[in-house]
KEKE-3310 file (N, C-alpha, C; in steps of 0.2 Angstrom, whole numbers, plus 5000, padded with zeros to 4 digits):
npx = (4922:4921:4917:4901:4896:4890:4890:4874:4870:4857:4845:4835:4823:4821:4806:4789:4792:4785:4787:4796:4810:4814:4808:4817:4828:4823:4821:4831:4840:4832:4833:4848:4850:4844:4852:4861:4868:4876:4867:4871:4863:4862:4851:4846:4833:4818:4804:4800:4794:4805:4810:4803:4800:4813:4824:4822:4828:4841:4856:4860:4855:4853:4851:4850:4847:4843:4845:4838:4833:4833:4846:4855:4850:4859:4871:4888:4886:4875:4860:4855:4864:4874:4863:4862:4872:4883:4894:4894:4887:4902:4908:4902:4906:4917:4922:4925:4931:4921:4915:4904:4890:4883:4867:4861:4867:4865:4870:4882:4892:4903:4909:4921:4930:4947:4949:4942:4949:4953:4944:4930:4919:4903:4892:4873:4866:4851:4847:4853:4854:4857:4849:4837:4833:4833:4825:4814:4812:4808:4794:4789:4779:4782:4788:4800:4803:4804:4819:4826:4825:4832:4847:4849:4852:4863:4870:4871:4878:4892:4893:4895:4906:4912:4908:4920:4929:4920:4922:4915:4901:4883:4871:4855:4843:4846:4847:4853:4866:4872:4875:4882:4894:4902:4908:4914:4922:4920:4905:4890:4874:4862:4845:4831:4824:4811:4796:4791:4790:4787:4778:4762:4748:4729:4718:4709:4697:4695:4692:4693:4703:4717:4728:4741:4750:4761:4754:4756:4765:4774:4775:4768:4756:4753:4755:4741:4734:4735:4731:4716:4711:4716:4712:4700:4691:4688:4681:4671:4676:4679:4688:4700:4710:4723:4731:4743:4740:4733:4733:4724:4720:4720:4709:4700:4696:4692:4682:4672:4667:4658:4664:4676:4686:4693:4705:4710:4724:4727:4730:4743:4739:4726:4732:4737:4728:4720:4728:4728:4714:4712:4708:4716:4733:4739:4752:4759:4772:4783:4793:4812:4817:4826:4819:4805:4799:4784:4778:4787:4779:4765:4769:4773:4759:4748:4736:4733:4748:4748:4758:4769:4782:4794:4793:4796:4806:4822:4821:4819:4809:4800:4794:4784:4774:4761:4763:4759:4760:4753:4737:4726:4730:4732:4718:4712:4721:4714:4702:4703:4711:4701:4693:4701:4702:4715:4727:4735:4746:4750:4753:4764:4775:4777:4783:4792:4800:4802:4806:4818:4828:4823:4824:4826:4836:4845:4850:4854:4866:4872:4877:4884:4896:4901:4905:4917:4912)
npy = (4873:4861:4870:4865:4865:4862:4859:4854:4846:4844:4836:4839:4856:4853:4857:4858:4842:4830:4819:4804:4802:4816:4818:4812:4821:4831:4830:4825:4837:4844:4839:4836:4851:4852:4845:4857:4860:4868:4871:4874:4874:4867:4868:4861:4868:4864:4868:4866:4879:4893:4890:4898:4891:4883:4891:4896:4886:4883:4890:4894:4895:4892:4893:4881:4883:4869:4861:4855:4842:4837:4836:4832:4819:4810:4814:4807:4808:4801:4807:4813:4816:4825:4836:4843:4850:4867:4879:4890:4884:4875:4885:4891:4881:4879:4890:4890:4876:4866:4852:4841:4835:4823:4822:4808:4800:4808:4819:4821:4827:4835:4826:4821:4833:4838:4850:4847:4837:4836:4837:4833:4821:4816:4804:4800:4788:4784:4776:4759:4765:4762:4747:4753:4762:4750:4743:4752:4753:4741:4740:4751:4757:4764:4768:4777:4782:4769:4766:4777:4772:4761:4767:4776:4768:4759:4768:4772:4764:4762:4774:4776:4770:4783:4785:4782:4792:4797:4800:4794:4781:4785:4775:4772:4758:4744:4733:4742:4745:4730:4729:4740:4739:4729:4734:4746:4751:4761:4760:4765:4760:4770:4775:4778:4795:4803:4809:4808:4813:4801:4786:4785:4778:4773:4763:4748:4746:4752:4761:4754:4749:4753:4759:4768:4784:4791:4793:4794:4786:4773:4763:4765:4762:4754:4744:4749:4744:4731:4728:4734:4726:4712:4710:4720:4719:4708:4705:4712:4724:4742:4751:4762:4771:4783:4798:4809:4816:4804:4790:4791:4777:4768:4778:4775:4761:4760:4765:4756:4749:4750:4750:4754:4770:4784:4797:4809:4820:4822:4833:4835:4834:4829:4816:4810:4807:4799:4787:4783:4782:4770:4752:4743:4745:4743:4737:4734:4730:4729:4733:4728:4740:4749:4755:4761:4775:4778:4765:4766:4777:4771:4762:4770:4777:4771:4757:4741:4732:4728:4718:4715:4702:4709:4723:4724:4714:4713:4726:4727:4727:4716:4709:4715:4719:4712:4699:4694:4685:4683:4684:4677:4672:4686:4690:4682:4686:4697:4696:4690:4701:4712:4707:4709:4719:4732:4730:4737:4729:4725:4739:4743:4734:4739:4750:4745:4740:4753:4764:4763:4759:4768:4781:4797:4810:4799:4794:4807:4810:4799:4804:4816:4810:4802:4814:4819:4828)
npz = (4829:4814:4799:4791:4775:4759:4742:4734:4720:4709:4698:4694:4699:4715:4721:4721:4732:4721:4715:4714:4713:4717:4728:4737:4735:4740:4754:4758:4757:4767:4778:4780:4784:4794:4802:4802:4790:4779:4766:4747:4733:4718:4703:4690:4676:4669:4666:4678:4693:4701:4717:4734:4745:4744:4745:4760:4765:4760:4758:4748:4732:4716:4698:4682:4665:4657:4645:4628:4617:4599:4594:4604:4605:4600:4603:4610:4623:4636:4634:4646:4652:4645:4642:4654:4659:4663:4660:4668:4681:4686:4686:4700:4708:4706:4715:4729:4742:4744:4748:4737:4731:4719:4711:4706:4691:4682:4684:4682:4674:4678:4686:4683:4682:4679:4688:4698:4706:4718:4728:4738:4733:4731:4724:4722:4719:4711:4704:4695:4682:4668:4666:4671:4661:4651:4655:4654:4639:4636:4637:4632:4621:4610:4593:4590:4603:4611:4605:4608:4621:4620:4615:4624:4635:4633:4630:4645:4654:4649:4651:4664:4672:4675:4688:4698:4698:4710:4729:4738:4733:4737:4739:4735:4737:4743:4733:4723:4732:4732:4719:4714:4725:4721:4710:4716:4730:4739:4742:4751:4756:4758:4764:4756:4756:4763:4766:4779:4795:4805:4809:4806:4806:4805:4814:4811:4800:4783:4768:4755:4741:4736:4723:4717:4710:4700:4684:4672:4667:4660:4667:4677:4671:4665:4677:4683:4672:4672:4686:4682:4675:4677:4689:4697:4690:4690:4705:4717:4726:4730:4722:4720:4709:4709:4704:4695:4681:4672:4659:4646:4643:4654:4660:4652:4654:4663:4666:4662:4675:4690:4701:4700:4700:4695:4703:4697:4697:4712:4727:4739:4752:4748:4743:4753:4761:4755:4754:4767:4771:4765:4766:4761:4751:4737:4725:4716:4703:4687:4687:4690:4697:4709:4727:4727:4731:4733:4738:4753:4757:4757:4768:4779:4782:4778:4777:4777:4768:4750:4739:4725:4723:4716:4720:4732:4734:4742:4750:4762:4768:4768:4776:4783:4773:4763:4751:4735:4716:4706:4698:4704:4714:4722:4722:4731:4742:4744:4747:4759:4767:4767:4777:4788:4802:4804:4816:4833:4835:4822:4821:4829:4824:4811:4815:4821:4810:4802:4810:4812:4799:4790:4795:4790:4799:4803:4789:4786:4794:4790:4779:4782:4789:4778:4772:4780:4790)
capx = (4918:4923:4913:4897:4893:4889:4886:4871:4869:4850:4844:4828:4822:4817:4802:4788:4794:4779:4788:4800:4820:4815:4806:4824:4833:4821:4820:4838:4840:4829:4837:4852:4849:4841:4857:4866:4874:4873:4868:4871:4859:4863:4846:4842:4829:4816:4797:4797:4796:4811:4806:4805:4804:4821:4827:4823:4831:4849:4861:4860:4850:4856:4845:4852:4842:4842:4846:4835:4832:4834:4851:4858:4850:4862:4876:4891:4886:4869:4855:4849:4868:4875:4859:4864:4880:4883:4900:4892:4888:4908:4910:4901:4908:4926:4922:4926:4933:4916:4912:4899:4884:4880:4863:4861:4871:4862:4870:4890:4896:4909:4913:4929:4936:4952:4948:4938:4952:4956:4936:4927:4912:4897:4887:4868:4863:4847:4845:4855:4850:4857:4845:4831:4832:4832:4816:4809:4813:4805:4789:4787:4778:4783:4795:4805:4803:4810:4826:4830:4828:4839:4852:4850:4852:4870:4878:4874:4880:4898:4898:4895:4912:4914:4910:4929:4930:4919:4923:4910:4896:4877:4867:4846:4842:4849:4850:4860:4871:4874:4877:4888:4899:4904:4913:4917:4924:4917:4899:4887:4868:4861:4837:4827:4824:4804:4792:4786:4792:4784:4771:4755:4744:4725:4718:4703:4694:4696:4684:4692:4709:4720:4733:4742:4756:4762:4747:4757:4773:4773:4778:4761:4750:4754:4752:4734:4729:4736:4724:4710:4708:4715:4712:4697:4684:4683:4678:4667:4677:4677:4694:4703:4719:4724:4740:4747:4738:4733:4733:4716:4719:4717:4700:4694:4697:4689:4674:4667:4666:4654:4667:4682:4685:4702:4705:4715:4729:4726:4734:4749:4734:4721:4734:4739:4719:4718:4732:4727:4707:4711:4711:4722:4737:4738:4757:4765:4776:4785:4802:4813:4823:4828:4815:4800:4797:4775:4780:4787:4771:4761:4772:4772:4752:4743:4735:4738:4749:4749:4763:4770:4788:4797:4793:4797:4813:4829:4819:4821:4802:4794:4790:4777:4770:4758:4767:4757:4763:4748:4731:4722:4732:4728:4712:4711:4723:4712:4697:4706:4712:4696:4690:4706:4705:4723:4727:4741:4752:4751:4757:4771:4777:4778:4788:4798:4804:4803:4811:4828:4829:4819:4824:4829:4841:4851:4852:4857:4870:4879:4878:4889:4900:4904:4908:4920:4911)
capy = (4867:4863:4872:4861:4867:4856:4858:4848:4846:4844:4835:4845:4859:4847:4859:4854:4836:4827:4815:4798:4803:4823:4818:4808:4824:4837:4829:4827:4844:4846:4833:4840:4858:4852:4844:4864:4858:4873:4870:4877:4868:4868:4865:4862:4869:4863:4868:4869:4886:4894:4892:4902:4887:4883:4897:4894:4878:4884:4896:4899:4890:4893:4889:4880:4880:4861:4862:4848:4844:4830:4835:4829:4812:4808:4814:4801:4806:4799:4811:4814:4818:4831:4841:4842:4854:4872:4881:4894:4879:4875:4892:4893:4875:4883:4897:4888:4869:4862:4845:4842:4828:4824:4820:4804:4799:4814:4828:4819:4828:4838:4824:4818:4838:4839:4856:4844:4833:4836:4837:4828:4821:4809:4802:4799:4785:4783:4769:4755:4768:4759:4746:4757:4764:4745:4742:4756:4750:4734:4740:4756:4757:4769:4766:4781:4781:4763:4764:4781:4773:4758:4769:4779:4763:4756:4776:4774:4757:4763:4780:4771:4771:4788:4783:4779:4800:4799:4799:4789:4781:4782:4770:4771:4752:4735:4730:4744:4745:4724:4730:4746:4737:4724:4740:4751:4747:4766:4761:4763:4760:4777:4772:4784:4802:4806:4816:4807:4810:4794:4781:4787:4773:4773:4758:4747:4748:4757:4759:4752:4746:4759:4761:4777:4784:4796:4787:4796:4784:4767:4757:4764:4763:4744:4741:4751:4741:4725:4728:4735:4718:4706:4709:4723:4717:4703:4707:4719:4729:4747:4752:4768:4776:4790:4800:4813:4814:4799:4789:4788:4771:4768:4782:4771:4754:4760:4768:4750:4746:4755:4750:4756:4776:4788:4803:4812:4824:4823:4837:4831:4831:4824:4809:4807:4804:4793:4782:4782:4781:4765:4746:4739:4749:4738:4740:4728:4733:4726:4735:4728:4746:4754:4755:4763:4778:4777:4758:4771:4781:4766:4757:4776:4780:4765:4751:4735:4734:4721:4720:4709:4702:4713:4729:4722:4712:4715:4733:4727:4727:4711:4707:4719:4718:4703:4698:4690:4690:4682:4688:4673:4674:4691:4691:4678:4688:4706:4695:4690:4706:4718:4707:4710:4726:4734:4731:4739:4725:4728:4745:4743:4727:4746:4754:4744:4740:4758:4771:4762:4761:4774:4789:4804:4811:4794:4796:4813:4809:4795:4807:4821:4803:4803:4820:4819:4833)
capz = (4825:4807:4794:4787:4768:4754:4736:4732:4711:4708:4690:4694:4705:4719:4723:4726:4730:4720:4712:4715:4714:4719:4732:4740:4737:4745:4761:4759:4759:4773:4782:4782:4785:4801:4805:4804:4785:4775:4759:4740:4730:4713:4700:4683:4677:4663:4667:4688:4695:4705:4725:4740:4750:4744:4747:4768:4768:4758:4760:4743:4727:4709:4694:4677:4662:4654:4636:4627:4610:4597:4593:4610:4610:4594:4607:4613:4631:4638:4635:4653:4655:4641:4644:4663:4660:4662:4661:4676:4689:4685:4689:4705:4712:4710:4719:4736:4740:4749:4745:4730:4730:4714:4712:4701:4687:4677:4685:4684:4667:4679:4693:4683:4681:4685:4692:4707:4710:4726:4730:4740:4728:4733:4718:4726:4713:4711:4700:4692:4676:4661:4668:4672:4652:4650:4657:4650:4634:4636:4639:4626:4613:4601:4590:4591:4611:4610:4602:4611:4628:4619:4614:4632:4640:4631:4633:4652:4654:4645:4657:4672:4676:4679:4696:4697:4700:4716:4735:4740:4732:4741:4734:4736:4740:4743:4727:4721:4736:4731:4712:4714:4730:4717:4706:4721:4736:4741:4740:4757:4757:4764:4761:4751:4760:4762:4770:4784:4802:4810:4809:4809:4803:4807:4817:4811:4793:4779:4762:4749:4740:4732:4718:4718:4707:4693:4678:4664:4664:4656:4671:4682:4666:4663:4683:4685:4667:4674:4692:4683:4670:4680:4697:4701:4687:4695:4713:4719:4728:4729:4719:4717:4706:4709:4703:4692:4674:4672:4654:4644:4643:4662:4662:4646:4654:4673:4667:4662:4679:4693:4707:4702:4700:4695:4706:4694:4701:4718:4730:4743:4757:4747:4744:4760:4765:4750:4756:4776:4773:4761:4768:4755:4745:4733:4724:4710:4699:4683:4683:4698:4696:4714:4729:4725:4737:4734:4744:4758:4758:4760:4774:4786:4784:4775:4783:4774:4761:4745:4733:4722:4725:4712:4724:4739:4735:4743:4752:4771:4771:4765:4782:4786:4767:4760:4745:4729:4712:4701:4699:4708:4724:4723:4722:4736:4748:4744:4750:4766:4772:4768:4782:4794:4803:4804:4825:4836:4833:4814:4818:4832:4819:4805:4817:4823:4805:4797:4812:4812:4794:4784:4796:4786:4803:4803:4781:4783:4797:4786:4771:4785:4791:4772:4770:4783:4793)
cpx = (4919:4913:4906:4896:4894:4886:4883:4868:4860:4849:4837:4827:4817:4812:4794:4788:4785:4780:4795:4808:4818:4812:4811:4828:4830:4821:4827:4844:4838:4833:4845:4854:4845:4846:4863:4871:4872:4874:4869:4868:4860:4856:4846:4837:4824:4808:4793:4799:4801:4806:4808:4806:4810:4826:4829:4827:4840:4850:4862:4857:4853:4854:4851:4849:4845:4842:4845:4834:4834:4841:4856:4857:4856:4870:4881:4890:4877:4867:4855:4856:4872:4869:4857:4872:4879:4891:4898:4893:4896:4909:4911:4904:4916:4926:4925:4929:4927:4916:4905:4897:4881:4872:4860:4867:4869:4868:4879:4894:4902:4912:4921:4934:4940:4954:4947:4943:4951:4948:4934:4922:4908:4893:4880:4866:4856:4840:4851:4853:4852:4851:4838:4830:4831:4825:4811:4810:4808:4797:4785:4786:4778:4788:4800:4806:4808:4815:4830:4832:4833:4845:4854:4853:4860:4875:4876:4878:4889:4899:4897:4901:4916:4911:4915:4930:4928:4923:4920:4902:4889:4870:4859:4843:4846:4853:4855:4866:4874:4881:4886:4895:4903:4910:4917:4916:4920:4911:4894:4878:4866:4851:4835:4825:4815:4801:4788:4791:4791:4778:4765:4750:4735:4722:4710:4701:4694:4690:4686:4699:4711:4725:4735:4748:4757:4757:4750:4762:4770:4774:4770:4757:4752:4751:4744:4730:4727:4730:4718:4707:4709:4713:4705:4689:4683:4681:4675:4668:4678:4687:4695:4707:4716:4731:4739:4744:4738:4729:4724:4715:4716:4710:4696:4693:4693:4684:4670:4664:4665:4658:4671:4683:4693:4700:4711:4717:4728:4731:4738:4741:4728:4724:4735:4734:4718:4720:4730:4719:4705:4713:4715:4726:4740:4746:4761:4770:4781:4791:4806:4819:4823:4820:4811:4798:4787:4776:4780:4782:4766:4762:4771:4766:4747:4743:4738:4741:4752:4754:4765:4777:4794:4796:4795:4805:4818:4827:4820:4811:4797:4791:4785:4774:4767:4761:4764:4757:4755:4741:4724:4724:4732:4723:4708:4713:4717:4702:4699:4708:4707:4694:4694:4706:4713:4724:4734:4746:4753:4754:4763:4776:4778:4786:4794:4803:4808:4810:4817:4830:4828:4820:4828:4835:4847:4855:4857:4866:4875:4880:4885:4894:4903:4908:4916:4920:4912)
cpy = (4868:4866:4868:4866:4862:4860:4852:4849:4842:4841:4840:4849:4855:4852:4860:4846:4831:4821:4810:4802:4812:4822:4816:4818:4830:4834:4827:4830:4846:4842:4836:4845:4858:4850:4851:4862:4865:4873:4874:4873:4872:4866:4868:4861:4868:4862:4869:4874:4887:4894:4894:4896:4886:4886:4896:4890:4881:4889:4898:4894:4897:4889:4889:4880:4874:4862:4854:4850:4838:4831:4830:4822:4809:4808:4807:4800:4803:4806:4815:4817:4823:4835:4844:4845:4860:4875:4887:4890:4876:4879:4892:4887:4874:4888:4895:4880:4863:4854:4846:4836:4831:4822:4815:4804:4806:4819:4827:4820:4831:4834:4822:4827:4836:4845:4855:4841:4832:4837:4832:4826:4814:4810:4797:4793:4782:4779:4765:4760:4765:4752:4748:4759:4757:4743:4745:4752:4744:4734:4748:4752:4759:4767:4772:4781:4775:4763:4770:4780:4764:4761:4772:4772:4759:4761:4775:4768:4758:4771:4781:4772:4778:4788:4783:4785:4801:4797:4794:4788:4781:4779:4770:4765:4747:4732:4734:4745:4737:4727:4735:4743:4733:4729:4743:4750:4753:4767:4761:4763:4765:4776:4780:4790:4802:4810:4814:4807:4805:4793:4783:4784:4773:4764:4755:4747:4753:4755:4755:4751:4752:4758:4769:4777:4789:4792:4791:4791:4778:4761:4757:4762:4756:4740:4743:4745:4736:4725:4729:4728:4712:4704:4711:4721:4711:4699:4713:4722:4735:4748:4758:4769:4781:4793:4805:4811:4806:4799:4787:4781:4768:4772:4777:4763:4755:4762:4763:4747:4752:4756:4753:4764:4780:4794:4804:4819:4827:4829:4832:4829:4825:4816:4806:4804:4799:4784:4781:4782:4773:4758:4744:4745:4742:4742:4736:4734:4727:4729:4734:4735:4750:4751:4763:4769:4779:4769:4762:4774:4778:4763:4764:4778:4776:4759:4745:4733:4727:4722:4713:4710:4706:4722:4729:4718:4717:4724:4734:4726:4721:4709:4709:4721:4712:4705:4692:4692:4686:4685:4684:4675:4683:4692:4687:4682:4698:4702:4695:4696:4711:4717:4709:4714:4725:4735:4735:4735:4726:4733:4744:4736:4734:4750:4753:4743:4747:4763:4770:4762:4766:4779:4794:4806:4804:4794:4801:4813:4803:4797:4814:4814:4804:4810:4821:4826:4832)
cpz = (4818:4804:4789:4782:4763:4747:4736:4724:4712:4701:4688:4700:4710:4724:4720:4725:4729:4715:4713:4719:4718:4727:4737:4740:4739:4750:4762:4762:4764:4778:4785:4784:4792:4805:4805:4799:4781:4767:4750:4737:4724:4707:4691:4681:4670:4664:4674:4688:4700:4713:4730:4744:4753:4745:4756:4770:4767:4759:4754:4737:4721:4704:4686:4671:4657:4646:4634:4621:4606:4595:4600:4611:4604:4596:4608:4620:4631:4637:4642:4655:4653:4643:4652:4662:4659:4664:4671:4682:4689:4687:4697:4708:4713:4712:4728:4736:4745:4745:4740:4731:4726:4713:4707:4696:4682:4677:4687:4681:4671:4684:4689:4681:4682:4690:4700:4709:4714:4728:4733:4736:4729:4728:4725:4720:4715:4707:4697:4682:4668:4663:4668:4664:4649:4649:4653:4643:4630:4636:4635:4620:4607:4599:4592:4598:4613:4609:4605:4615:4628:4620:4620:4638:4639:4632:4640:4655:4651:4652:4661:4676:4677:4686:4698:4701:4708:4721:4739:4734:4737:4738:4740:4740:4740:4736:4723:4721:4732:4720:4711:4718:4725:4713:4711:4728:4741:4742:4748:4754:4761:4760:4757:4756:4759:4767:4776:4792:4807:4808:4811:4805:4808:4809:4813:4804:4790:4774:4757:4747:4735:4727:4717:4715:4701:4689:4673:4663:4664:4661:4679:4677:4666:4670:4685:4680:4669:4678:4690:4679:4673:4689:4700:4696:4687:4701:4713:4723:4729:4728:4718:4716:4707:4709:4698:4686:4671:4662:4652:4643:4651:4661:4658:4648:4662:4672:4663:4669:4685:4700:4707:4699:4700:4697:4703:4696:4706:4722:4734:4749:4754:4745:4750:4762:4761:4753:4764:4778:4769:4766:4766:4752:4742:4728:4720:4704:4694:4680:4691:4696:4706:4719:4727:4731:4739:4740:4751:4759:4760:4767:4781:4786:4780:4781:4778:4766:4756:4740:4733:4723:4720:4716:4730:4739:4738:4747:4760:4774:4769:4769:4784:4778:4766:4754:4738:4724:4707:4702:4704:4715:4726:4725:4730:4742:4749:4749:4759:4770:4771:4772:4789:4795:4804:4811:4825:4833:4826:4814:4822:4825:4811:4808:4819:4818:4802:4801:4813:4806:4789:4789:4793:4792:4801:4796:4782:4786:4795:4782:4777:4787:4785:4769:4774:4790:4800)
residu = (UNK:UNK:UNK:UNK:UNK:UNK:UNK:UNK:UNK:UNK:UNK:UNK:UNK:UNK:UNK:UNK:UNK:UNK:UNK:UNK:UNK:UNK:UNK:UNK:UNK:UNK:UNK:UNK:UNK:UNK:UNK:UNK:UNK:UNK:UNK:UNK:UNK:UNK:UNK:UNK:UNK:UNK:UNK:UNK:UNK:UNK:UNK:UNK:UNK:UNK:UNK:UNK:UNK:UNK:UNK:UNK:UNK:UNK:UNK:UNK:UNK:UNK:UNK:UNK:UNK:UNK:UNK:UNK:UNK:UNK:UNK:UNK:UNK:UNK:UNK:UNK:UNK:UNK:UNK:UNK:UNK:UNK:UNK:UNK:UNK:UNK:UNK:UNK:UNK:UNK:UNK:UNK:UNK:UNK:UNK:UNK:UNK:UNK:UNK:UNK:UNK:UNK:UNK:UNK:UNK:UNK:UNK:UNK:UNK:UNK:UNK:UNK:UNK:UNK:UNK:UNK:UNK:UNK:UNK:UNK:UNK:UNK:UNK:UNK:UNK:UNK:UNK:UNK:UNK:UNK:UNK:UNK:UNK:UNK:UNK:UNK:UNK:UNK:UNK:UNK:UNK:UNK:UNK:UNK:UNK:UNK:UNK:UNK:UNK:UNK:UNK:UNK:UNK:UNK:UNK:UNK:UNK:UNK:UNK:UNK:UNK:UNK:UNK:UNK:UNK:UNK:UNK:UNK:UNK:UNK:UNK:UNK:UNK:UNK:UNK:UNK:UNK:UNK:UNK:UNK:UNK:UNK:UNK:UNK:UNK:UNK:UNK:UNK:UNK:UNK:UNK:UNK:UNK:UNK:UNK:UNK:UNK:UNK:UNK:UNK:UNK:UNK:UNK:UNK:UNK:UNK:UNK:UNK:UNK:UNK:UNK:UNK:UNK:UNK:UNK:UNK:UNK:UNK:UNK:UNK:UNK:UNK:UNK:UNK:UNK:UNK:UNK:UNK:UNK:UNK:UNK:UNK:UNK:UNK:UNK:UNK:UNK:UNK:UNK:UNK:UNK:UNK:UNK:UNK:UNK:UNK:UNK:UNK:UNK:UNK:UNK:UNK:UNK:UNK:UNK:UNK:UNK:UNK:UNK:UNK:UNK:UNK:UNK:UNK:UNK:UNK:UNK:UNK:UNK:UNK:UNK:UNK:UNK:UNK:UNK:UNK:UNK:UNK:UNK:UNK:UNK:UNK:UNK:UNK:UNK:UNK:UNK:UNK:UNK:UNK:UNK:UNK:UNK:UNK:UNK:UNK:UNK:UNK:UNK:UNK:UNK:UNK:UNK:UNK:UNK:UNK:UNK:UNK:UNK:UNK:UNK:UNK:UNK:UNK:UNK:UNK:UNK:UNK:UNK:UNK:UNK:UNK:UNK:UNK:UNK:UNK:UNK:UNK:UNK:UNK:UNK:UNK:UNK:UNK:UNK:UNK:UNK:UNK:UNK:UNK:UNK:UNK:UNK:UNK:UNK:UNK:UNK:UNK:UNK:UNK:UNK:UNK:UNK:UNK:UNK:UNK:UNK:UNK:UNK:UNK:UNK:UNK:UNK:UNK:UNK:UNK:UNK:UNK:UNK:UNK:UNK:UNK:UNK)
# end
């Protein structure tokens, strides 16, 4: 039997997966390593701790430290990309001729070596990223913040085309599969990697409509401010956020109102209950960047889920989400379904959609197809 091993390039130590893109390449790694791929995980490191975990899963893990600082944003390479190189990880990745998956655009300062040539190299993209810096852009308010995630977003747009280097591309969702295929003919759709083995949705009533999500980044903090002024102040709902440090603007704008309540830095358990004891996951968004893996979280252990067409597009899942994008037809479909318990058919109608597409096994077995294992 040939030899499975695989360098896998990290942008962060994807342990523990508790946030968006990390969460795609720890279960990745598990995913894999279930299929007998024996992996080299490669990680940069800027604040998470080194983990045993990861240790269990790889054949061997190697920590980088992230060299950051305002000299580097003034760089000709993209920020997120010059401070993602180390002469060592060069070192260790010609130490043998395994195949190398890169972990986003971040982590591709060595995909064009000529030392790789002859390598196999899969870039995992995990955004449309001159795009996504766009976005951000658009919705910051600092001035200095602004014009960084301009200038981040014009240098990643220009070193884009080091894709050209890879073997294959594997593209996140729909939309960036559409985008990428148009450049590279090498480009396959492989869905976002998570933590759920199967649909386990609870039947019948829940208490109350949720939002859930990292509250420190600008793209949840405008979606929570949005629901709590246009949506939740005026119904009397029982509403709750909950996520990741959340911004005083959110605590200072919820605690006007008796019904809605932030559960600041929930554990992985205490979300999981949050999201599978709520009637509604309530889920808009105003950056169409990649699918959202908090939607995935929703769709395998929540009951009914609301989202505006900007989160659902082009994701394979609009069918089994209610989809309103203004605040009246909102407000109108949260009265509708608080009254609709969540039946069997609601969830064979999850399943049927999610265990063909969203299974980590079938992912991890087009990421070995690609390798050529």
């Amino acid at each position: 039997m040939k030899e499975q091993t695989l360098h896998i390039i990290s942008f962060d130590i994807p342990y523990p997966p508790d946030y968006g893109g990390i969460i795609d390449v720890f279960y990745k790694v598990k995913a894999l390593s279930d299929l007998g791929v024996s992996v080299h995980l490669h990680c940069f490191e800027y604040g998470r701790k080194h983990s045993e975990e990861l240790k269990k899963l790889c054949k061997a893990v190697h920590y980088y430290k992230r060299e950051t600082g305002l000299p580097y944003v003034f760089n000709t390479l993209p920020y997120i990309v010059i401070t993602r190189t180390s002469n060592n990880l060069l070192r260790n990745l010609l130490k043998d001729d395994y195949p190398i998956l890169f972990e986003g655009l971040h982590t591709c300062f060595f995909l064009p070596h000529p030392d790789l040539k002859n390598r196999i190299k899969i870039v995992r993209t995990h955004n449309v990223e001159h795009e996504y810096y766009r976005s951000l852009y658009e919705v910051e308010g600092n001035h200095f913040n602004k014009q960084y995630f301009r200038m981040e977003s014009k240098k990643l747009k220009r070193y884009e085309d080091v894709l050209a280097h890879a073997s294959a591309i594997a593209a996140i969702s729909p939309d960036d599969f559409n985008y990428f295929s148009k450049k590279y003919t090498n480009t396959y759709y492989i869905p976002a990697f998570h933590f759920h083995e199967k649909v386990e949705i609870k039947e019948g009533f829940g208490a109350y409509v949720l939002y859930h999500g990292n509250l420190s980044v600008n793209e949840n903090i405008q979606a929570a401010l949005y629901l709590i002024k246009e949506v939740f102040s005026k119904i009397n709902v029982p509403f709750r956020i909950a996520g990741k440090n959340p911004d005083s603007e959110i605590l200072k704008a919820a605690q006007e109102f008796i019904h809605i309540s932030v559960i600041k830095n929930p554990g992985r358990k205490e979300m999981d209950d949050l999201i599978a004891n709520a009637h509604i996951n309530i889920l808009p968004t105003f950056q169409d960047t990649g699918i959202k893996l908090k939607l995935l979280n929703a769709m395998f252990s929540g009951r009914h889920c609301l989202a505006n067409s900007l989160m659902v597009r082009n994701t394979g899942l609009e069918q089994i989400c209610s989809i309103k994008n203004k605040p009246d037809t909102i407000i109108r479909e949260i009265k509708k379904l608080f009254k609709l318990p969540y039946s069997k058919k609601f969830i064979e109608d999850r399943k049927r959609v999610l265990s063909d597409t969203f299974s980590n096994e079938s992912g991890a077995k087009k990421i070995i197809g690609l390798l050529g294992f």
